[in-house]
N, C-alpha and C positions, 0 to 999 in steps of 0.2 A: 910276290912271295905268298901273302895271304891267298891268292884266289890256288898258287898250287897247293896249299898246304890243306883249302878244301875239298878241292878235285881229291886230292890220295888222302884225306879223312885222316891226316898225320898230325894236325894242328891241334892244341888243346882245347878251341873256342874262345868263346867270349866268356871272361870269368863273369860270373852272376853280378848284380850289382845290389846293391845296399841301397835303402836309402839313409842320409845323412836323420840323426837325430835333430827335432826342431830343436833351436837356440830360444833359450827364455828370453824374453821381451822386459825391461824394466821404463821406470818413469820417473823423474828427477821427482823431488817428494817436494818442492814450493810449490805454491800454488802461482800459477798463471804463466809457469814456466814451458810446461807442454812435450820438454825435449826427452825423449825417446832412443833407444839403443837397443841393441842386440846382444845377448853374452852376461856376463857375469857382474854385475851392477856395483858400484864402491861401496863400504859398509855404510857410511852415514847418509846413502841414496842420491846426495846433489849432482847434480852437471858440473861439468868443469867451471864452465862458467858461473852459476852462481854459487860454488864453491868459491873461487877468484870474487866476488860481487860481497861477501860472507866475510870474507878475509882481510877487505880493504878497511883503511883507517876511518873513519868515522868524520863527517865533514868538518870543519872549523866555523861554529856561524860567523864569524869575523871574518874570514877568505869568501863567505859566500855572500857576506854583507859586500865585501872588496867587489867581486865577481861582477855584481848586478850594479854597483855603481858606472863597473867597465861600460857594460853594454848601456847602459841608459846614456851614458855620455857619447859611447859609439853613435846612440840614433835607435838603438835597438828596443823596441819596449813589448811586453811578452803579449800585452792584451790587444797588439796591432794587429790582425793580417798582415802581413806581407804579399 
């Protein structure tokens, strides 16, 4: 259909084309975060994720005291290589 619509000159063409406006570019605003996006950036600047990281409860030293008891008893000791 295209090729007769050019042979008899009846076809409207090829509409012109545009190009797309470039999309702003933002940067999570922690430092050593790094993450990157396209588009329209969330007011307070974070990444999802250290939004979520922001968000979270704040550790217990007593659960973390727990924690490292875990793993020392496991075998696990942080200053080892593995």
């Amino acid at each position: 259909m295209r090729k007769a619509d050019r042979r008899t000159g009846s076809g409207a063409g090829v509409p012109q084309q545009h190009p797309a406006a470039p999309k702003a570019k933002w940067w999570c605003v922690t430092d050593g975060c790094g993450f990157t996006a396209y588009g329209a950036g969330p007011a307070d600047g974070l990444c999802h994720d250290c939004r979520t990281e922001m968000e979270a409860d704040p550790i217990d030293p007593a659960e973390l005291a727990e924690a490292a008891r875990a793993f020392a008893a496991a075998g696990f000791h942080p200053d080892v290589a593995h």
